[in-house]
LOSERO-186186 format. One record per atom (N, C-alpha, C): residue number from 1; residue in three letters; atom name; y, z, x. Coordinates in steps of 0.2 Angstrom, whole numbers, plus 5000, padded with zeros to 4 digits. Example, Ala and Ser with C-alpha at 12.3 -4.5 7.8 and 13.67 -1.06 7.14 Angstrom:
<pt pos="1" code="ALA" site="N" yy="4972" zz="5039" xx="5066"/>
<pt pos="1" code="ALA" site="CA" yy="4978" zz="5039" xx="5062"/>
<pt pos="1" code="ALA" site="C" yy="4984" zz="5039" xx="5066"/>
<pt pos="2" code="SER" site="N" yy="4989" zz="5035" xx="5064"/>
<pt pos="2" code="SER" site="CA" yy="4995" zz="5036" xx="5068"/>
<pt pos="2" code="SER" site="C" yy="5000" zz="5039" xx="5064"/>
***
This chain:
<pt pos="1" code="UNK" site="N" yy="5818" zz="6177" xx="5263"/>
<pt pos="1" code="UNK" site="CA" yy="5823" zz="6173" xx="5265"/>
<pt pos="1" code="UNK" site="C" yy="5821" zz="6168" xx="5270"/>
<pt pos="2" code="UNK" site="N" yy="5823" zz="6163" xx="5268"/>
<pt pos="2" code="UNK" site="CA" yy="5820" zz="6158" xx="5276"/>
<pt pos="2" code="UNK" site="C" yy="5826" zz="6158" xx="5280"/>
<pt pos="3" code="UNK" site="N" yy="5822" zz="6157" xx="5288"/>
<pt pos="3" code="UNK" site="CA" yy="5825" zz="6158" xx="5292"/>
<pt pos="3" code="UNK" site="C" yy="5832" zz="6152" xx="5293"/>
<pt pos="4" code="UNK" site="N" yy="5829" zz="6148" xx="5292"/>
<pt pos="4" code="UNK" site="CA" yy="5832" zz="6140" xx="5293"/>
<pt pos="4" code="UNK" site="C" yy="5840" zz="6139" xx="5287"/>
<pt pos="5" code="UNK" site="N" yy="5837" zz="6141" xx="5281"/>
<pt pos="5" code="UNK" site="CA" yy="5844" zz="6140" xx="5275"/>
<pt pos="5" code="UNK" site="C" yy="5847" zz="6146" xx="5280"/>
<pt pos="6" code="UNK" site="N" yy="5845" zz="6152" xx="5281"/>
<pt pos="6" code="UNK" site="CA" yy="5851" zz="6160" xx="5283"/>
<pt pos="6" code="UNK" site="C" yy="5855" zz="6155" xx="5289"/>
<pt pos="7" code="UNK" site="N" yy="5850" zz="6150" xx="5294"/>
<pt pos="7" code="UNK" site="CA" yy="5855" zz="6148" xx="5302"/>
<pt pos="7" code="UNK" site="C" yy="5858" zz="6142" xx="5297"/>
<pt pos="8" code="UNK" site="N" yy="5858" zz="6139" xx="5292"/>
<pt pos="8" code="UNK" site="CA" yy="5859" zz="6133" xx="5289"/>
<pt pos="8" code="UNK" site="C" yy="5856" zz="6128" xx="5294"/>
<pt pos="9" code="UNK" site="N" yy="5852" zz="6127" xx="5295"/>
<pt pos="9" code="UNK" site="CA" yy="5847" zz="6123" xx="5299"/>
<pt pos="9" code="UNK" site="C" yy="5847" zz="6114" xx="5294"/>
<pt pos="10" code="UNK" site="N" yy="5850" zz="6110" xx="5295"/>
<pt pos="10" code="UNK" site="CA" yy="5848" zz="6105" xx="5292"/>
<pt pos="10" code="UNK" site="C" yy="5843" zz="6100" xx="5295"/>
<pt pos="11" code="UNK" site="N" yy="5840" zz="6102" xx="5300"/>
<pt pos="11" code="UNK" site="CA" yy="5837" zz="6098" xx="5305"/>
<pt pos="11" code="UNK" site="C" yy="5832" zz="6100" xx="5310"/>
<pt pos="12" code="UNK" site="N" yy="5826" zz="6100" xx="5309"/>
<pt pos="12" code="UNK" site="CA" yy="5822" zz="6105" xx="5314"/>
<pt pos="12" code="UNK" site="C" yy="5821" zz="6100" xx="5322"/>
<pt pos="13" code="UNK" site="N" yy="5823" zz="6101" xx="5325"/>
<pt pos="13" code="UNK" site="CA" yy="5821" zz="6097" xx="5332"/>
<pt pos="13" code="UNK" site="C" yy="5815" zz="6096" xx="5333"/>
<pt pos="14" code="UNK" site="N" yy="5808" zz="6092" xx="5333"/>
<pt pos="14" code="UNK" site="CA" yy="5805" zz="6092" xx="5336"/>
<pt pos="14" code="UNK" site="C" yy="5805" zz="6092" xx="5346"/>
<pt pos="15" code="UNK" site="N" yy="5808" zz="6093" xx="5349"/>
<pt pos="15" code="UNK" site="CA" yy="5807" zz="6094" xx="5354"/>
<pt pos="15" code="UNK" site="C" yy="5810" zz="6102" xx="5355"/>
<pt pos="16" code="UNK" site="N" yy="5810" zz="6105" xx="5349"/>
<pt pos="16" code="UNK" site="CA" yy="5813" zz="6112" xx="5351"/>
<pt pos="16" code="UNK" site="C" yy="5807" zz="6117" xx="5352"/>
<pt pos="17" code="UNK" site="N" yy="5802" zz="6117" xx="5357"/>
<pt pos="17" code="UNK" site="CA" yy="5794" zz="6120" xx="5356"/>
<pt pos="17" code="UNK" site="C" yy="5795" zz="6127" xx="5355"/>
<pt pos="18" code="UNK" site="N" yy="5801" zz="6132" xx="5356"/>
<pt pos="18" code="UNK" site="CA" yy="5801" zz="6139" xx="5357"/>
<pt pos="18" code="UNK" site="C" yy="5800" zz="6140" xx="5347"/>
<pt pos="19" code="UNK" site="N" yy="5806" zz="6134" xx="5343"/>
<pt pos="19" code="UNK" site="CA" yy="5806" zz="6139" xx="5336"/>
<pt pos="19" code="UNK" site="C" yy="5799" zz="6137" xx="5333"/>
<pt pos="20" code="UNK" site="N" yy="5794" zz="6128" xx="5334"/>
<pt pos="20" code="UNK" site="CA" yy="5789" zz="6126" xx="5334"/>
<pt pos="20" code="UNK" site="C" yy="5783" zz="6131" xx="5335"/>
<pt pos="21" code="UNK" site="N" yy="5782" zz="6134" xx="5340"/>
<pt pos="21" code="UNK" site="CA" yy="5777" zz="6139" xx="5341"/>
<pt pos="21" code="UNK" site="C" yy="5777" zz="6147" xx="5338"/>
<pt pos="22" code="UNK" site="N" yy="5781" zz="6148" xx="5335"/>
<pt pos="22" code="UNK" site="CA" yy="5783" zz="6152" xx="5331"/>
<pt pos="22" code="UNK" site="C" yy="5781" zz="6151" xx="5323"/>
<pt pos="23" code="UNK" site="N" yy="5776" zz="6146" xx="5322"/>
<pt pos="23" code="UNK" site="CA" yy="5774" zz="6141" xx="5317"/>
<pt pos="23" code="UNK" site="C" yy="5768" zz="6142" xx="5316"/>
<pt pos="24" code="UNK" site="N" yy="5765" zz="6142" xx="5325"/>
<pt pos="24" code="UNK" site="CA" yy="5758" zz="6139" xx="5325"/>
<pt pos="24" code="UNK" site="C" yy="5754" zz="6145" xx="5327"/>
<pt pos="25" code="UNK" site="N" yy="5750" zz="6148" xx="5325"/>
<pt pos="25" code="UNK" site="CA" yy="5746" zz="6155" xx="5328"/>
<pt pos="25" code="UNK" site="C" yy="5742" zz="6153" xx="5333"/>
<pt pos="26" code="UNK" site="N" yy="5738" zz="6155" xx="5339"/>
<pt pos="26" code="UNK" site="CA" yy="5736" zz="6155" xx="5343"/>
<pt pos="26" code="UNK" site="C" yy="5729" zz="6151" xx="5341"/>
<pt pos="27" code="UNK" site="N" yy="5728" zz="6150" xx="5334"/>
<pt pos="27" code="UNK" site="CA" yy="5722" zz="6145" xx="5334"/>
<pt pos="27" code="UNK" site="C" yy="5724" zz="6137" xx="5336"/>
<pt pos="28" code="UNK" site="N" yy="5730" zz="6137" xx="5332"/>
<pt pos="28" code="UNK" site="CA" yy="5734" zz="6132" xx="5334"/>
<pt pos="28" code="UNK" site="C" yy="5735" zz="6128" xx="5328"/>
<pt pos="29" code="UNK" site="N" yy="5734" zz="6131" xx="5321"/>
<pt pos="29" code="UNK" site="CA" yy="5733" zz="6127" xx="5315"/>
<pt pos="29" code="UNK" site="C" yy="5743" zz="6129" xx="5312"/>
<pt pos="30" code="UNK" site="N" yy="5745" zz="6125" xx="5308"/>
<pt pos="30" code="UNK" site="CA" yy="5751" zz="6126" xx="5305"/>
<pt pos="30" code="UNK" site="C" yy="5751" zz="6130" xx="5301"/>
<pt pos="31" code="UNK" site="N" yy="5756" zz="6136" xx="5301"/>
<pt pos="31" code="UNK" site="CA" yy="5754" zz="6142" xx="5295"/>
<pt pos="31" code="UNK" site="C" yy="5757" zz="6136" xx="5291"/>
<pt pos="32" code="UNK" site="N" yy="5755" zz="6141" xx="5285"/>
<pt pos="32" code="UNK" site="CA" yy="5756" zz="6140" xx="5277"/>
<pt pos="32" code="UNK" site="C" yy="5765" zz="6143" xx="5276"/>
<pt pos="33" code="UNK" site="N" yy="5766" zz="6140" xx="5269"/>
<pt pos="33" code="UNK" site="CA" yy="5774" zz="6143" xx="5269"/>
<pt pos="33" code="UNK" site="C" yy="5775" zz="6149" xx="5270"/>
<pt pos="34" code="UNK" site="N" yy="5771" zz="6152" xx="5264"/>
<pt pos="34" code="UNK" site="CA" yy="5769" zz="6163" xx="5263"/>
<pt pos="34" code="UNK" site="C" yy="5768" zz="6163" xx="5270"/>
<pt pos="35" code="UNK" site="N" yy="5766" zz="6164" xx="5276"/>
<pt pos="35" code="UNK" site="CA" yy="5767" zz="6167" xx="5281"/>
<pt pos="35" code="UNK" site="C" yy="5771" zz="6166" xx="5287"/>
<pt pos="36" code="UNK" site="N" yy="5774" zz="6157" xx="5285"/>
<pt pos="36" code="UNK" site="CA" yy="5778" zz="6156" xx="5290"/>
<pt pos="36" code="UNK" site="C" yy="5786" zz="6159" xx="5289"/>
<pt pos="37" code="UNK" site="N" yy="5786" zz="6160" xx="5282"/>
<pt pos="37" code="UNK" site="CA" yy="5793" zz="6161" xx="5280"/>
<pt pos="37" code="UNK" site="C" yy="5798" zz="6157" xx="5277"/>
<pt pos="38" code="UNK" site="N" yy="5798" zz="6150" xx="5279"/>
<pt pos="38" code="UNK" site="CA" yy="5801" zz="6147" xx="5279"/>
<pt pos="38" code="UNK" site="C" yy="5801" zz="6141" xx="5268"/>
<pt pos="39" code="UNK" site="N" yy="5807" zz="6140" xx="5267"/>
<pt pos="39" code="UNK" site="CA" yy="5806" zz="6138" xx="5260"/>
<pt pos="39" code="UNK" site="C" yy="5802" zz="6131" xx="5261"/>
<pt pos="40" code="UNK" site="N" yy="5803" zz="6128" xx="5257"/>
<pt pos="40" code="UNK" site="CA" yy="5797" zz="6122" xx="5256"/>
<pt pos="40" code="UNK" site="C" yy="5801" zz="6118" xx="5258"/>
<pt pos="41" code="UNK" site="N" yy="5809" zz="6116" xx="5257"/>
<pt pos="41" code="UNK" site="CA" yy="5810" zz="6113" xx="5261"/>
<pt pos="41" code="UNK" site="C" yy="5811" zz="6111" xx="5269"/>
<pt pos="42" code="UNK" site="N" yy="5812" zz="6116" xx="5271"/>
<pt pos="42" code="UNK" site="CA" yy="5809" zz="6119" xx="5277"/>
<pt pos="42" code="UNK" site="C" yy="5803" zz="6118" xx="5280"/>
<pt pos="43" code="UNK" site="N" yy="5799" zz="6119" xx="5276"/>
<pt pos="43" code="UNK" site="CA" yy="5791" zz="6120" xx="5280"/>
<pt pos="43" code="UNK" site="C" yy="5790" zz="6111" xx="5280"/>
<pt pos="44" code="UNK" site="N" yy="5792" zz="6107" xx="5273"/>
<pt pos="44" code="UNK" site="CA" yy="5790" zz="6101" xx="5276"/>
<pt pos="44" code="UNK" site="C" yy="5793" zz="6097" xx="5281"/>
<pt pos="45" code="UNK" site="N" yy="5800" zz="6102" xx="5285"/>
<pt pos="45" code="UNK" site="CA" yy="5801" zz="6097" xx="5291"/>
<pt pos="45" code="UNK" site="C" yy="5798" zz="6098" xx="5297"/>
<pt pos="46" code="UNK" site="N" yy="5795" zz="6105" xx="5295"/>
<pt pos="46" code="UNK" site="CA" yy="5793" zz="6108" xx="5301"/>
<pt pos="46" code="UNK" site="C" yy="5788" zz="6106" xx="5303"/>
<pt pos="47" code="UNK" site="N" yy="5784" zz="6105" xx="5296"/>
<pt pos="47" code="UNK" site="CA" yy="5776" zz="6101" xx="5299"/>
<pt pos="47" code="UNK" site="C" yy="5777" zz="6095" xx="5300"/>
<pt pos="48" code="UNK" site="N" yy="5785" zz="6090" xx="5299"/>
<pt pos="48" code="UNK" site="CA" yy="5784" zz="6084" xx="5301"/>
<pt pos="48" code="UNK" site="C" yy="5783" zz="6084" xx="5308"/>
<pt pos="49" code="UNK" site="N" yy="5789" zz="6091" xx="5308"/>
<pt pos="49" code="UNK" site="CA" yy="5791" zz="6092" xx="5318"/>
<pt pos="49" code="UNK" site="C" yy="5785" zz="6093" xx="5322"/>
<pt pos="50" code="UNK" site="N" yy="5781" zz="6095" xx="5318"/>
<pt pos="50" code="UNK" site="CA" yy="5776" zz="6100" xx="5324"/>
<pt pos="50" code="UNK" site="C" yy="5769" zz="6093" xx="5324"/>
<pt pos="51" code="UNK" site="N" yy="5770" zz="6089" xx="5320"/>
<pt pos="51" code="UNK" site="CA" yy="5766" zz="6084" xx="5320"/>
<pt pos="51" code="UNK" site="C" yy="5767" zz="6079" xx="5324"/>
<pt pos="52" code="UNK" site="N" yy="5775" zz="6078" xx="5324"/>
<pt pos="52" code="UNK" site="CA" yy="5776" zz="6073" xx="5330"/>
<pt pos="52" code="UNK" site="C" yy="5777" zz="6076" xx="5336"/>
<pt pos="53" code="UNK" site="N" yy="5779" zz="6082" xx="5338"/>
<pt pos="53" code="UNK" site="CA" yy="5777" zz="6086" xx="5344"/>
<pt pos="53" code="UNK" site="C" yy="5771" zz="6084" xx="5348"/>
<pt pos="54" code="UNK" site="N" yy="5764" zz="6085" xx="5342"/>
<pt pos="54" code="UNK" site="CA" yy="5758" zz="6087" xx="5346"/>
<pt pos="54" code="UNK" site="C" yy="5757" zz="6081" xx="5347"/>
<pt pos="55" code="UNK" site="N" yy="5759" zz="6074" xx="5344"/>
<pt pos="55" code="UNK" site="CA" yy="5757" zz="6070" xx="5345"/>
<pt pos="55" code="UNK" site="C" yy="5762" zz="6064" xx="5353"/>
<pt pos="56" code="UNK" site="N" yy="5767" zz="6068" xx="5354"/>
<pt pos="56" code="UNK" site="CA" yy="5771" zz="6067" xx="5361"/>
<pt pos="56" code="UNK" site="C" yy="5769" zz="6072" xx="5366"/>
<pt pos="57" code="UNK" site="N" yy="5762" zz="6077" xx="5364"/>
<pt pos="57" code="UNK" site="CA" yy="5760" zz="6082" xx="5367"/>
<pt pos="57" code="UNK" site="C" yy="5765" zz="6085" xx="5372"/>
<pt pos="58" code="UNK" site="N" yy="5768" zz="6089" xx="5368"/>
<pt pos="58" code="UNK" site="CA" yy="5775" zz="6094" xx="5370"/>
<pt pos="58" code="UNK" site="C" yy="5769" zz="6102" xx="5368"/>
<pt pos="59" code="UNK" site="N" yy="5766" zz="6101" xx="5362"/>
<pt pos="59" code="UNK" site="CA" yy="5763" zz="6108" xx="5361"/>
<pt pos="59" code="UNK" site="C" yy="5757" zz="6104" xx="5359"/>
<pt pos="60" code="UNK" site="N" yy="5749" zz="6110" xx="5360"/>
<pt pos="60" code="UNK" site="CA" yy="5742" zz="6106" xx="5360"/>
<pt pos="60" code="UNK" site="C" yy="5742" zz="6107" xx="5353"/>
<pt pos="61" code="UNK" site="N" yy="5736" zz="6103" xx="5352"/>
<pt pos="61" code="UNK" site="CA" yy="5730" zz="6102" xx="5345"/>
<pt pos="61" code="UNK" site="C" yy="5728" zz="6111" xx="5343"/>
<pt pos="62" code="UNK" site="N" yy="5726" zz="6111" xx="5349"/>
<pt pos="62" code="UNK" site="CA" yy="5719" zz="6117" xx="5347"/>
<pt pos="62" code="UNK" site="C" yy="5721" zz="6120" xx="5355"/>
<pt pos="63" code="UNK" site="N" yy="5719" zz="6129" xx="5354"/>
<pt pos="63" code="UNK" site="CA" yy="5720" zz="6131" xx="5362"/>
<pt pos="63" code="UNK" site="C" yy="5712" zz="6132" xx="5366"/>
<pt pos="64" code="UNK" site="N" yy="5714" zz="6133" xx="5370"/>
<pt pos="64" code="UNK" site="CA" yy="5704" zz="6134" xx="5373"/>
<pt pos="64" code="UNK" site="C" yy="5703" zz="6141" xx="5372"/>
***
């Protein structure tokens, strides 16, 4: 089940870095749907989110 249709989520915030980072594994690459959990309508806002995020650097590229 994805997490987001269970909250009824119709809007992923990117400026919400806590649900964002629960996406990204410590390499810092975007999971894939299968591990994220998330349905595919989901996962495509989440990677819209996490893209504008990185790109307003709220959360990095890659970690050291």
């Amino acid at each position: 089940m994805c997490r987001f249709c269970v909250d009824k989520t119709d809007y992923i915030d990117y400026k919400d870095v806590r649900v964002m980072m629960m996406a990204i594994p410590e390499r810092g690459k975007i999971q894939p749907r299968r591990l994220s959990g998330a349905c595919a309508k989901h996962q495509r806002k989440l990677t819209t989110a996490v893209k504008r995020a990185r790109q307003l650097a709220l959360i990095p590229y890659v970690t050291d």
